[in-house]
PLY file of the C-alpha trace (Angstrom):
ply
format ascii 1.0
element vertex 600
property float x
property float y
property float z
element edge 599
property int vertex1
property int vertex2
end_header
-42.59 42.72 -14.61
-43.57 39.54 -12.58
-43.13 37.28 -15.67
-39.47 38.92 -16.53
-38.34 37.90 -12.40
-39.80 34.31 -13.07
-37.56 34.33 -16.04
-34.50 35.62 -14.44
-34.97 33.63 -11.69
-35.76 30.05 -13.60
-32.03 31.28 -15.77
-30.46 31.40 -12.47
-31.61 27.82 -11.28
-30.79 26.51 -14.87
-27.36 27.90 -14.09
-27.03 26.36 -10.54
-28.14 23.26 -11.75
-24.99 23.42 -14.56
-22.88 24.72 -12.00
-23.39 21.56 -10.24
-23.42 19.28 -12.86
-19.86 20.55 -13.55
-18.74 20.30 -9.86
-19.86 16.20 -10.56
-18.27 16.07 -13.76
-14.95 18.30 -12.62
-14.83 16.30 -9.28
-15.38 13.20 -10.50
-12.43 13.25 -13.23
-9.56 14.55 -10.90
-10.78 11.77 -8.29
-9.80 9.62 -11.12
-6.48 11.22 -11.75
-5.33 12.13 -8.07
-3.79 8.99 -6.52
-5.60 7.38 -3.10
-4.62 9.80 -0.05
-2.90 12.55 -1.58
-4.62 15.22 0.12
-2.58 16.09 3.63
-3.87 14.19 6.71
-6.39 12.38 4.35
-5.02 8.51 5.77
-6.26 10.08 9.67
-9.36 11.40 7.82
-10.12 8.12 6.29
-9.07 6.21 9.74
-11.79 8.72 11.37
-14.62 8.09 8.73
-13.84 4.06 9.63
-13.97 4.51 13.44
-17.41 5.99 12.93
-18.76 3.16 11.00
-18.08 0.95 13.28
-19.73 3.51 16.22
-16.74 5.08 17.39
-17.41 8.63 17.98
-14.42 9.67 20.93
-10.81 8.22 20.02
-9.34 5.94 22.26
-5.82 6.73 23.76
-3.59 3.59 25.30
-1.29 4.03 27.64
1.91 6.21 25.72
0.39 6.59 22.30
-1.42 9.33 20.50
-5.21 9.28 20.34
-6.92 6.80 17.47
-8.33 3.13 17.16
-8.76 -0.20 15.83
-8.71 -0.14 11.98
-8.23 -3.45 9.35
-4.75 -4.14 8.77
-6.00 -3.75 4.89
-6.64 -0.81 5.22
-3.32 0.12 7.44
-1.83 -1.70 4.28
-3.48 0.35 1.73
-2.10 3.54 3.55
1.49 1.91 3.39
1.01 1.11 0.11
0.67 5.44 -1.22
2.76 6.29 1.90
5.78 6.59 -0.66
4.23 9.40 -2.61
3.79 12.61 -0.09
7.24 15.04 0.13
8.92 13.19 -2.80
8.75 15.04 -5.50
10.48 12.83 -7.91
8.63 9.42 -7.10
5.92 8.11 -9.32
3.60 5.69 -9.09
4.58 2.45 -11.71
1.68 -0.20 -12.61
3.08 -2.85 -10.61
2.49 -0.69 -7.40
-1.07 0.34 -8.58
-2.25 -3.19 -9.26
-0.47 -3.93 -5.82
-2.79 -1.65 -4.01
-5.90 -2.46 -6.03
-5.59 -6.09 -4.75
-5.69 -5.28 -1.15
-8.62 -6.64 0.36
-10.41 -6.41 3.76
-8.95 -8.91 6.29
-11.30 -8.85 9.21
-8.15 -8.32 11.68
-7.59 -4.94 13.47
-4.89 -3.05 14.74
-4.23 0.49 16.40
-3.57 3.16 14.05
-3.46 7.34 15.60
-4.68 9.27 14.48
-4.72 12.43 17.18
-5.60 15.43 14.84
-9.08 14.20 13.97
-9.84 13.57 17.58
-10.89 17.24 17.82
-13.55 16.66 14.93
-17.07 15.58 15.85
-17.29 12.51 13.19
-20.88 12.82 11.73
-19.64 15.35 9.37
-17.21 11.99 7.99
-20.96 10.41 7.18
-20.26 10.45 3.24
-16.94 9.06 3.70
-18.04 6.20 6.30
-20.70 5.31 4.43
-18.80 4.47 1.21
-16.02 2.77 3.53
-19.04 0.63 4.94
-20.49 -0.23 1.76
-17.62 -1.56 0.23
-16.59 -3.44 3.09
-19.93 -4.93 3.36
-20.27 -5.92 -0.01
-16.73 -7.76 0.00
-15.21 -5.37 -2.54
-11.53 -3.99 -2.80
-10.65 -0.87 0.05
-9.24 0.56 -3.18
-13.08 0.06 -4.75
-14.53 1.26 -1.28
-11.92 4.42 -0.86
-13.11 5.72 -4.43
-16.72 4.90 -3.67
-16.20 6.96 -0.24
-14.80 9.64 -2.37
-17.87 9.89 -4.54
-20.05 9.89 -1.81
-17.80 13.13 -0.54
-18.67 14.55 -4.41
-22.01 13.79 -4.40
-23.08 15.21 -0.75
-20.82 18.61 -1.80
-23.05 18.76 -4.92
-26.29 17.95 -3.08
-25.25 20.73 0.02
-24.31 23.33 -3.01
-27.19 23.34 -4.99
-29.62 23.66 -2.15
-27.41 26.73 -1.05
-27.46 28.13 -4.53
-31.41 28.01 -4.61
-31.97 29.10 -1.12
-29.52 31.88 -2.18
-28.63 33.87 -5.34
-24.77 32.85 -5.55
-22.49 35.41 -6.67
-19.25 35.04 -9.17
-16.55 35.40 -6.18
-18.16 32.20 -4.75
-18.21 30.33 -7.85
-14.16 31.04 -8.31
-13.27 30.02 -4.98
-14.93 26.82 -5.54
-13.17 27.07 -9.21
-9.47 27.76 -7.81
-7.36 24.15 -8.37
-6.70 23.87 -4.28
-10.20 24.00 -3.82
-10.80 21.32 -6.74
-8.22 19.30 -5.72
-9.67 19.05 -1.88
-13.21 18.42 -3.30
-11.56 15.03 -5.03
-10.16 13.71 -2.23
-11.67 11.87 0.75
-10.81 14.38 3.31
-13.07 16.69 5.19
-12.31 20.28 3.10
-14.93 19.56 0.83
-17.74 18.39 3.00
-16.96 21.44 5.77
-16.64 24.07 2.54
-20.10 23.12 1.44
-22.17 23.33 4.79
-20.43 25.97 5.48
-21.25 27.87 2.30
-25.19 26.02 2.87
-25.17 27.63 6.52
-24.26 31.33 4.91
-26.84 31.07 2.29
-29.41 29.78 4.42
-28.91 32.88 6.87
-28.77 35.39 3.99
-32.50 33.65 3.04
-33.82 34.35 7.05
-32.29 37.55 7.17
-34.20 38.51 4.02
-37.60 36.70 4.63
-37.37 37.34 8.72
-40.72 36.25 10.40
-42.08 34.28 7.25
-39.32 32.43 6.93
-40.39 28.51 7.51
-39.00 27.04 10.50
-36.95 24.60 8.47
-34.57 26.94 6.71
-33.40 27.85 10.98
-32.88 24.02 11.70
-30.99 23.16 8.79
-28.72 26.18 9.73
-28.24 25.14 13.02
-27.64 21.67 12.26
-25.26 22.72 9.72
-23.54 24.92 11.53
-23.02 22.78 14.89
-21.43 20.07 12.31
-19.31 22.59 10.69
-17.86 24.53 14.36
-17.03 21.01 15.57
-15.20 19.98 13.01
-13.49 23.76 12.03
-12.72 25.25 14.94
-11.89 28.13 13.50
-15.69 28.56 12.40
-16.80 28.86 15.73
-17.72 32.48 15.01
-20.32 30.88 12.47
-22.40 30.79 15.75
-23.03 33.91 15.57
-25.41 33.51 12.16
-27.65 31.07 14.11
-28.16 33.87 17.05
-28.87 36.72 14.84
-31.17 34.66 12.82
-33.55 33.61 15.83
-33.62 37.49 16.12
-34.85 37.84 12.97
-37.30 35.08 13.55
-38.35 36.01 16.58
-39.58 32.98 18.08
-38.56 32.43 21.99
-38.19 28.42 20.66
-35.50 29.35 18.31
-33.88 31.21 21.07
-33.78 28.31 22.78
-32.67 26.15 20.09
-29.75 28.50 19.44
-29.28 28.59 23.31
-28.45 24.95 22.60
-26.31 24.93 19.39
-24.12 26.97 21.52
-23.71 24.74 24.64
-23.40 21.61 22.33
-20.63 22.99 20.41
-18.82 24.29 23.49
-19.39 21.22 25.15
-18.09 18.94 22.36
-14.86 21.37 21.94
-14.15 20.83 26.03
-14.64 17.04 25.50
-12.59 17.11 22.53
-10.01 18.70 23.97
-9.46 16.75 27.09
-9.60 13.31 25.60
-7.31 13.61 22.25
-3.88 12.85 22.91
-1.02 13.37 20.57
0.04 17.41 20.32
1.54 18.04 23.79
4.74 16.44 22.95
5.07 19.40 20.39
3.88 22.09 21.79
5.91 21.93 25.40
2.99 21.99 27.00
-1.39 21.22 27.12
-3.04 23.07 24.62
-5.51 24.29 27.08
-2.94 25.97 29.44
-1.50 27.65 25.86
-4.65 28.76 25.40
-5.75 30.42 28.64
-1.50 31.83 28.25
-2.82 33.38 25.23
-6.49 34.21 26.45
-4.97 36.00 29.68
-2.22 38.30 27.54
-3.93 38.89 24.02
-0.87 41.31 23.28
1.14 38.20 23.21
-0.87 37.05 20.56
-1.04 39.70 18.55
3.01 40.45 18.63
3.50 36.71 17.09
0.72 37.27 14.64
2.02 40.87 13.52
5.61 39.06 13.54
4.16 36.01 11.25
1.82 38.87 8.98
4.92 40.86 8.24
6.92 37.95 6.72
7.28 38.22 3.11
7.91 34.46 2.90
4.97 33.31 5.07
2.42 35.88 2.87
3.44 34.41 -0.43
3.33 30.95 1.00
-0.56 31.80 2.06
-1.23 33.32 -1.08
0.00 29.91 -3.14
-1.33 27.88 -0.92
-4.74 29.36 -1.49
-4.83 29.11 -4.93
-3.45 25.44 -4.89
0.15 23.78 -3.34
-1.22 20.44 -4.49
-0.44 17.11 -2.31
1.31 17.28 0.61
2.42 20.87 -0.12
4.66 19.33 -2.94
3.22 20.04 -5.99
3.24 23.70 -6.99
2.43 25.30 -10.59
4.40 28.21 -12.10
4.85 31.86 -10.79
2.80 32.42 -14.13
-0.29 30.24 -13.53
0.01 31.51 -9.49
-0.12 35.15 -10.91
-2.89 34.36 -13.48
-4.96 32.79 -10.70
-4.11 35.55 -8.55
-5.25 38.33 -10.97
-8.40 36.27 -12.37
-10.09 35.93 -8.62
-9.46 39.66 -7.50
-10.78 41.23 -10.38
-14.11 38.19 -10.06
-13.98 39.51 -6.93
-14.33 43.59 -8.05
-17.07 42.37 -10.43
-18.85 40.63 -8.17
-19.03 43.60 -5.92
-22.69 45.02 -5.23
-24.37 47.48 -2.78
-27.80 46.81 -4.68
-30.61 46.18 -1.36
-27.62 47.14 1.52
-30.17 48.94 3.49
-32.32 45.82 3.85
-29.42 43.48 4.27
-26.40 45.96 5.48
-26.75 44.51 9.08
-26.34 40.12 7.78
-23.74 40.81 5.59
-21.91 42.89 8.68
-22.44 39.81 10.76
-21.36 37.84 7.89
-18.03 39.90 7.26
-17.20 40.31 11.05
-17.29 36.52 11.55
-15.21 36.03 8.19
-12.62 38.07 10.11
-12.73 36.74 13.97
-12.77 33.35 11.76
-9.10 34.38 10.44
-8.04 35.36 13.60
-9.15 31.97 15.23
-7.07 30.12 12.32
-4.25 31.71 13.87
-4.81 31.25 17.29
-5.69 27.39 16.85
-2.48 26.83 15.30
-0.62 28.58 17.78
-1.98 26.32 20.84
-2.09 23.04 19.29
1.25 23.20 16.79
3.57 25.89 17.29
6.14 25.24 20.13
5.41 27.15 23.81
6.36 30.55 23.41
6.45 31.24 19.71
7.74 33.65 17.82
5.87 33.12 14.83
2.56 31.43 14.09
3.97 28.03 11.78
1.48 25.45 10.46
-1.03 27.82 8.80
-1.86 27.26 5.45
-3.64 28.95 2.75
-6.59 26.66 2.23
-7.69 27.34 5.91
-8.73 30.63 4.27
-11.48 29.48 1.93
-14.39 29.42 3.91
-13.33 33.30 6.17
-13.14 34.75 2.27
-16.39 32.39 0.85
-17.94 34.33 3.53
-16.60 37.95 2.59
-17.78 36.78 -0.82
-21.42 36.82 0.58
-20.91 40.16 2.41
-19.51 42.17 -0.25
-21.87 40.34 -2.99
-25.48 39.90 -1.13
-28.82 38.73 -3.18
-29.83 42.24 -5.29
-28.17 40.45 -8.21
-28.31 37.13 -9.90
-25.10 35.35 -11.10
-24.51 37.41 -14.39
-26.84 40.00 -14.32
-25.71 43.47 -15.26
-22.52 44.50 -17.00
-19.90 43.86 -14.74
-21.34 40.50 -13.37
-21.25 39.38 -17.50
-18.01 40.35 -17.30
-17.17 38.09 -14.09
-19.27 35.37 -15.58
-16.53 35.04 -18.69
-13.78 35.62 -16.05
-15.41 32.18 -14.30
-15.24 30.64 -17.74
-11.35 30.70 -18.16
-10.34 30.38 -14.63
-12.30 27.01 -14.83
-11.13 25.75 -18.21
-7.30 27.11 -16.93
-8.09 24.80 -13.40
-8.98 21.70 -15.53
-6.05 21.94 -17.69
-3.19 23.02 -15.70
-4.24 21.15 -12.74
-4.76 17.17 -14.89
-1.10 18.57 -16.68
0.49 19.49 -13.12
-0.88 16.10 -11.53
-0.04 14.05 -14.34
3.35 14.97 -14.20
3.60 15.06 -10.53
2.45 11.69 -9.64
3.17 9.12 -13.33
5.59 10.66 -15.50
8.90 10.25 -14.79
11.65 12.59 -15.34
13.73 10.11 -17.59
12.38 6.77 -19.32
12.51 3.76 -17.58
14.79 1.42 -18.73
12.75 -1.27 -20.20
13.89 -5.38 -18.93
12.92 -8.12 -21.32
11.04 -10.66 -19.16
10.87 -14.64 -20.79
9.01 -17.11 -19.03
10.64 -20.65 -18.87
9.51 -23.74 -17.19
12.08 -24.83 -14.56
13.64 -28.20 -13.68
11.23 -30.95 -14.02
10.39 -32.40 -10.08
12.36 -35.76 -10.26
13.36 -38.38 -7.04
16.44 -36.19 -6.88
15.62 -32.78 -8.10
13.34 -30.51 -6.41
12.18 -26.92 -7.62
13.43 -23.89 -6.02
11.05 -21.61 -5.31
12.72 -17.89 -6.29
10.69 -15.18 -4.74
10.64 -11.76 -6.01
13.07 -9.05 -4.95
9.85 -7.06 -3.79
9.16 -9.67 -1.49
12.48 -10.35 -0.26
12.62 -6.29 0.10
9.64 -6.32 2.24
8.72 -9.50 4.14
5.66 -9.95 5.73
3.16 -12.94 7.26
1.86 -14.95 4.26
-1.76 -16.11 4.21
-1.49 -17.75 0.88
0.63 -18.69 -1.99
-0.19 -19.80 -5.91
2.24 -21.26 -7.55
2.06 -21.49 -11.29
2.43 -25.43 -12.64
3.44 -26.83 -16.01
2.37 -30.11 -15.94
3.19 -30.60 -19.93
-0.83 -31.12 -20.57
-1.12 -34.88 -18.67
-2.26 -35.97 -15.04
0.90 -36.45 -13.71
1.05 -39.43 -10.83
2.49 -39.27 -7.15
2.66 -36.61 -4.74
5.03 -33.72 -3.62
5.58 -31.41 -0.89
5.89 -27.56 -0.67
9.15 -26.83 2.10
9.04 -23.13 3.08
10.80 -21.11 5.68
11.09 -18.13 7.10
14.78 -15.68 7.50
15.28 -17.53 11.30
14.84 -20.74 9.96
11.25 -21.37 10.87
10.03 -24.30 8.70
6.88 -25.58 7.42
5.90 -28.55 5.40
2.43 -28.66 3.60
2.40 -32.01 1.14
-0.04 -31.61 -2.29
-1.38 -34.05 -4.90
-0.24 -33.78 -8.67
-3.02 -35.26 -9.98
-4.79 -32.27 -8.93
-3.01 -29.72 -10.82
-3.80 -28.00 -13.69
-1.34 -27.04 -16.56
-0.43 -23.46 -16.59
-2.80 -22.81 -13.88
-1.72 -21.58 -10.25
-2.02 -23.98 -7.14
-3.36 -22.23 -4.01
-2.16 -23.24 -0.67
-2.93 -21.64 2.75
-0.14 -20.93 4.80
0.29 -20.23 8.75
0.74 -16.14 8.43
4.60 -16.21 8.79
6.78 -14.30 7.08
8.25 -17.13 4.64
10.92 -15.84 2.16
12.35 -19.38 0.93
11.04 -22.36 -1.02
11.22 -26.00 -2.34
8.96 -28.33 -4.05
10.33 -31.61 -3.02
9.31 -35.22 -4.74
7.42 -37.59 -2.89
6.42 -40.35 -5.69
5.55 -39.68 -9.22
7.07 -36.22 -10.56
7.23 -34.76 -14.05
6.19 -31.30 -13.23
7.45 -27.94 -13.62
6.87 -24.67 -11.92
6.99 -21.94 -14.53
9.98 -18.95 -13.80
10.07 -14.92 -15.27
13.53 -14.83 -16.72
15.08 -11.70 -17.04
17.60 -10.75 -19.48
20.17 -9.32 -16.88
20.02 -12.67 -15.23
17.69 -12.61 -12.34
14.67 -15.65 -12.26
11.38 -15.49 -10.17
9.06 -18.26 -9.68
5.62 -17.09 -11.00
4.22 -16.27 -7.58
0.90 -15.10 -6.20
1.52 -13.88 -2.43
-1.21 -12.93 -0.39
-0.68 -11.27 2.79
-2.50 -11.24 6.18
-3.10 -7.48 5.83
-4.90 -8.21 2.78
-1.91 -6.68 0.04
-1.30 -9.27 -3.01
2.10 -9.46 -4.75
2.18 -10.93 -8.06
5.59 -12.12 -10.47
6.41 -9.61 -12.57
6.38 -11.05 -16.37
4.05 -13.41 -15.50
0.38 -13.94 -16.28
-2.27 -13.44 -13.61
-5.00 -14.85 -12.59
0 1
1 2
2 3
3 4
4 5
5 6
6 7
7 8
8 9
9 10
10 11
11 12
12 13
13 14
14 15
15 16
16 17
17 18
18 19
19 20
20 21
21 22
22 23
23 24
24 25
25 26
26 27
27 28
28 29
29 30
30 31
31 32
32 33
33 34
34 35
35 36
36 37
37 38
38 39
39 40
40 41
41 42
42 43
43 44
44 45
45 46
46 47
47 48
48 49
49 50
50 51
51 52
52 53
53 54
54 55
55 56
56 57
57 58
58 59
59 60
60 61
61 62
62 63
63 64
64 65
65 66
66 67
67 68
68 69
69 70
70 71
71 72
72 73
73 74
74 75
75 76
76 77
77 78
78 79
79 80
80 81
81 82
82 83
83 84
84 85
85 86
86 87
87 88
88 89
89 90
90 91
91 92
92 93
93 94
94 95
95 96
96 97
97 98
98 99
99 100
100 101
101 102
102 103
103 104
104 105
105 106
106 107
107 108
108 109
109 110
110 111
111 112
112 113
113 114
114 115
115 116
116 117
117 118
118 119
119 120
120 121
121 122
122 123
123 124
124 125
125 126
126 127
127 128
128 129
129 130
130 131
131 132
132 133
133 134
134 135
135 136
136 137
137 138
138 139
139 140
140 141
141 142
142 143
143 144
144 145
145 146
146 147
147 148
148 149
149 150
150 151
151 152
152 153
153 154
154 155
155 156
156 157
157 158
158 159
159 160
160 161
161 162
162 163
163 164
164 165
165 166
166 167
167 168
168 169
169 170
170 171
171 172
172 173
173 174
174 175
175 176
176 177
177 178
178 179
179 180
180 181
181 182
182 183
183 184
184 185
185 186
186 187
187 188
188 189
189 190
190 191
191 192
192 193
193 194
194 195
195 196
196 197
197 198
198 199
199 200
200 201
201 202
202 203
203 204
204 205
205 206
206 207
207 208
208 209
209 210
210 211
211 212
212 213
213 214
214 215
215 216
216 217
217 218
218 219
219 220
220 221
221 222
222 223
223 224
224 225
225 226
226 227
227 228
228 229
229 230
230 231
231 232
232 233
233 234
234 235
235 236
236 237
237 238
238 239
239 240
240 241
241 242
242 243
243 244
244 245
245 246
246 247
247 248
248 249
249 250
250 251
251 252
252 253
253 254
254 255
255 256
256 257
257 258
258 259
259 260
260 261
261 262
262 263
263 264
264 265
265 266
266 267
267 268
268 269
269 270
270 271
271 272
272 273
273 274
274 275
275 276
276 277
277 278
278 279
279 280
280 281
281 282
282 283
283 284
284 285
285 286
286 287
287 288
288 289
289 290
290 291
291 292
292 293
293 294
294 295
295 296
296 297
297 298
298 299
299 300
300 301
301 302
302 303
303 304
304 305
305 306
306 307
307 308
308 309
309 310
310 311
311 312
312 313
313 314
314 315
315 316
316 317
317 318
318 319
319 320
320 321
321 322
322 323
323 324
324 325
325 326
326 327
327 328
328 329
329 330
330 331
331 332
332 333
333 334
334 335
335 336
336 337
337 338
338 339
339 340
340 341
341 342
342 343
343 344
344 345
345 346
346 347
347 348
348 349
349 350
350 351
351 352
352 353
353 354
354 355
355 356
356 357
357 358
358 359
359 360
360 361
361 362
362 363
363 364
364 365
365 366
366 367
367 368
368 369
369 370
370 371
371 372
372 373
373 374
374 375
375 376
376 377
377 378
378 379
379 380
380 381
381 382
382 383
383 384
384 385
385 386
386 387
387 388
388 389
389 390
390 391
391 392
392 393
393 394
394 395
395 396
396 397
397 398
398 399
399 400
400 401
401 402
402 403
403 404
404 405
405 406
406 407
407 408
408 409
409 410
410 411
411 412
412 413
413 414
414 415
415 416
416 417
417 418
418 419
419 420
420 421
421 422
422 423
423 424
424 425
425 426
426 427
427 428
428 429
429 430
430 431
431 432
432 433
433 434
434 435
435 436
436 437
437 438
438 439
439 440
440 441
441 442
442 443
443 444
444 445
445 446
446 447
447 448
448 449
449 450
450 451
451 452
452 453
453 454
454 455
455 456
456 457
457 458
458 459
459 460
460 461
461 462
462 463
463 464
464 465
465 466
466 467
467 468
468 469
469 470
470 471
471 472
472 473
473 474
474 475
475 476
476 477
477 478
478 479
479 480
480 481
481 482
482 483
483 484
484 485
485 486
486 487
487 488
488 489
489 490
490 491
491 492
492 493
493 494
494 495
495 496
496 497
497 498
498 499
499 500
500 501
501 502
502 503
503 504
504 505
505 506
506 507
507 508
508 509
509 510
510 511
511 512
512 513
513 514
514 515
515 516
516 517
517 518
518 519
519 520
520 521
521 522
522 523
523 524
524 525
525 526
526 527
527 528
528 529
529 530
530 531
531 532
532 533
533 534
534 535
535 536
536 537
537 538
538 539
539 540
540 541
541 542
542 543
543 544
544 545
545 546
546 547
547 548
548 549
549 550
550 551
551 552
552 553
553 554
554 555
555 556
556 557
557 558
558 559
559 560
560 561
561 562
562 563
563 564
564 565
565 566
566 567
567 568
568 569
569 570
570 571
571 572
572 573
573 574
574 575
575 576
576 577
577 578
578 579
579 580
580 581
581 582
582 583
583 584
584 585
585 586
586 587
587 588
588 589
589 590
590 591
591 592
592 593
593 594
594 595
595 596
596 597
597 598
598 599
């Protein structure tokens, strides 16, 4: 009998450990299909993961503006750069703008950026995310190169937290297909702070399920870790505040008057941190009509109030559907939606996981955690709703906007626990079997559906592109009395901004040409600036760097000095239009590069 648990038990750890494998695997491929910043809010998430590698743990909030801080301009220019994808359904991403993006480097100069709705947050939790942002940065690569490397540190750490919940924790099927459902997937790809809060948060329930069943023997460790883990999780979810209420009950079960304490402490920490938080973020008053802590104490001191607007927002046909789909995955910024089929599939496939995964196998020795567990799912729901209410919905509402169906996973990861507990391993028994080939197609249908949706969503575009023949020419040959126009590229022209450096790509017909020349730019007002250059010094079909004085420049000449008989080469297009073959680096670290031209 001993030997057939050890067995059951080492087949459940195999199975965790696959689990996880395919959470790498699964993550790491959508992170490579889902374009930078994508997920809503991620740009403030990634401006909050920044501030705390460089220390900053409470925003700062100037005079007039909304709470945030001093972030590289590269990285203010790689949020510009994927700013044009969110609530457009119809724009794609072309090549030109991804190898724009790519080239942005770190610049070393900072600027404000707000960013008021992470203020609330307690910033360790960003850890993953800052410390991929700080490697890169440190190591002098890309912020494209750093963002994905801060978004496989966010895979890795939701790996690492799930597989020590899964073995501290038999893991049941309803768990497994909320982590499985394509919002989830899509939030555990991106850089934002779903992913990391999802998996302490389902740590922290596993972790009390493992007190509540070992009580007094249970090693002092298991209590820290939930503490810790919760404390990070209620500071940066308010709405798992009631998550608290795990750490109490467990000292209970414990029993030890230092765990009391300890809990004692969690308590005033988070309480004090939500206070703090509250008083020093700017940026959501403007909104609301008012502070959110006088909404809140409005709310606090006539609870019917709040309940009318949430019965009012509950009994909306609309706003239910619109939680239900944006549960199971409105991808992006709420733009991307699959079918009414695939919604209904996904729909159908969790509840009936959810039916199977039902078990009342050792409820008398774990009735009273998985009560705590359930009541807290609950007062969590509630708390979604009343957080919304004070900080985004317009003083008095009439119905709770700014809710969305993700908020739910964690409240129903929890119910998944309650309803599931530990008397039964993943797919032991009939009906778990059952629920473990259920898990099977609602992952393979996430993977497909979801790369199909996103492919089409973000790169193919509705109609082909027309395609422009591109010849490159040399221009006039620099003579006494004919200089070479520099023509700059209708991106550039489009979009002016301070230029740290040019190359400009020479033809110098395979000899050391003689004499020297001078490079005439200005800028729209008429600034000018002269910077004179050797031509024995060029190379032939090579680009010439100069530095420039960060000014906006959008007009050039090559002008002869002595010598001459060199060309600049040009992208000719067949409708007409010429560009010099350009490299433009920016102060904010962007590069722009001649289209039909070769690059460095």
């Amino acid at each position: 009998m001993e030997l057939k648990k050890q067995t059951i038990v080492s087949a459940s750890n195999r199975v965790s450990l696959w689990l996880i494998l395919l959470i790498l695997v699964v993550g790491s491929f959508f992170s490579a299909l889902i374009p930078p910043l994508q997920s809503p809010d991620e740009a403030d998430h990634i401006k909050r993961a920044y501030l705390l590698s460089k220390g900053t743990i409470i925003l700062d909030a100037p005079e007039g503006q909304s709470s945030g801080g001093m972030i590289d301009s590269g990285l203010a220019a790689y949020f510009t750069a994927y700013a044009v994808l969110p609530s457009k359904q119809d724009r794609k991403l072309s090549a030109d703008e991804i190898d724009s993006a790519k080239s942005i480097k770190w610049t070393g100069i900072k600027e404000f950026s707000p960013a008021p709705g992470t203020g609330f947050y307690f910033p360790i939790i960003y850890m993953p995310q800052a410390m991929g942002l700080a490697l890169g940065e440190r190591l002098g690569l890309s912020i494209d190169t750093s963002y994905h490397l801060a978004r496989f540190m966010v895979i890795g750490s939701i790996a690492l937290l799930l597989l020590a919940a899964f073995k501290a924790y038999p893991v049941n099927p309803l768990t497994i297909a909320l982590l499985l459902i394509p919002m989830s997937v899509f939030q555990f790809s991106s850089a934002s702070l779903d992913g990391v809060s999802t998996a302490l948060a389902t740590f922290s329930v596993a972790i009390f399920l493992r007190i509540a069943n070992e009580k007094t023997n249970a090693h002092p460790w298991l209590f820290y870790a939930l503490t810790l883990s919760v404390a990070l999780v209620a500071t940066s979810r308010a709405h798992l505040l009631p998550l608290l209420a795990l750490v109490l009950v467990a000292s209970f079960y414990i029993q030890k008057k230092k765990f009391f304490y300890v809990s004692a402490f969690a308590l005033f920490f988070v309480l004090a941190w939500t206070v703090i938080a509250s008083k020093t973020t700017v940026g959501f008053s403007g909104r609301v009509g008012a502070s959110t802590a006088s909404v809140a104490w409005f709310y606090i001191a006539h609870p019917l109030a709040f309940f009318d607007v949430l019965i009012a927002t509950l009994s909306n046909n609309d706003v239910i559907r619109f939680y239900r789909e944006s549960f199971l995955g409105v991808l992006g910024w709420l733009d991307t939606r699959f079918s009414a089929e695939a919604y209904k599939f996904l729909f159908i496939c969790t509840i009936l996981i959810g039916l199977f995964s039902v078990s009342v196998k050792n409820l008398k020795t774990e009735w009273v955690a998985r009560l705590v567990i359930l009541i807290s799912a609950f007062a969590s729901i509630l708390l979604i709703f009343f957080a919304l209410l004070v900080t985004w919905n317009r003083h008095p509402a009439s119905l709770i906007e700014g809710v969305q169906g993700r908020y739910f996973l964690v409240p129903m990861i929890m119910v998944a626990y309650a309803i599931s507990g530990g008397g039964l391993k993943l797919y032991e028994g009939g009906f778990r079997k059952i629920a473990f080939l259920l898990l099977i197609l609602l992952g393979a249908f996430t993977i497909f559906s979801t790369s199909r949706l996103l492919i089409e969503r973000y790169y193919l575009a509705i109609e082909q592109p027309e395609q422009i023949s591109v010849v490159m020419r040399p221009s006039v040959v620099l003579a006494k009395n004919e200089p070479i126009t520099l023509f700059m590229s209708k991106g550039h022209e489009k979009n002016l901004q301070p230029l740290k450096r040019i190359g400009i790509m020479f033809g110098t017909y395979i000899r050391k040409n003689p004499g020297n020349a001078e490079l005439r730019l200005a800028t729209s007002d008429g600034h000018p600036l002269t910077i004179p250059f050797s031509l024995p010094d060029l190379a032939d079909n090579q680009y010439k760097y100069i530095e420039l004085d960060s000014m906006p420049y959008s007009s050039g000449q090559i002008f002869h000095l002595t010598g001459g008989g060199i060309s600049t080469w040009e992208a000719h297009e067949e409708k007409g239009s010429v560009a010099t073959c350009l490299v433009l680096e920016y102060t904010n670290g962007t590069t722009r590069y001649t289209r039909g031209c070769p690059r460095p």
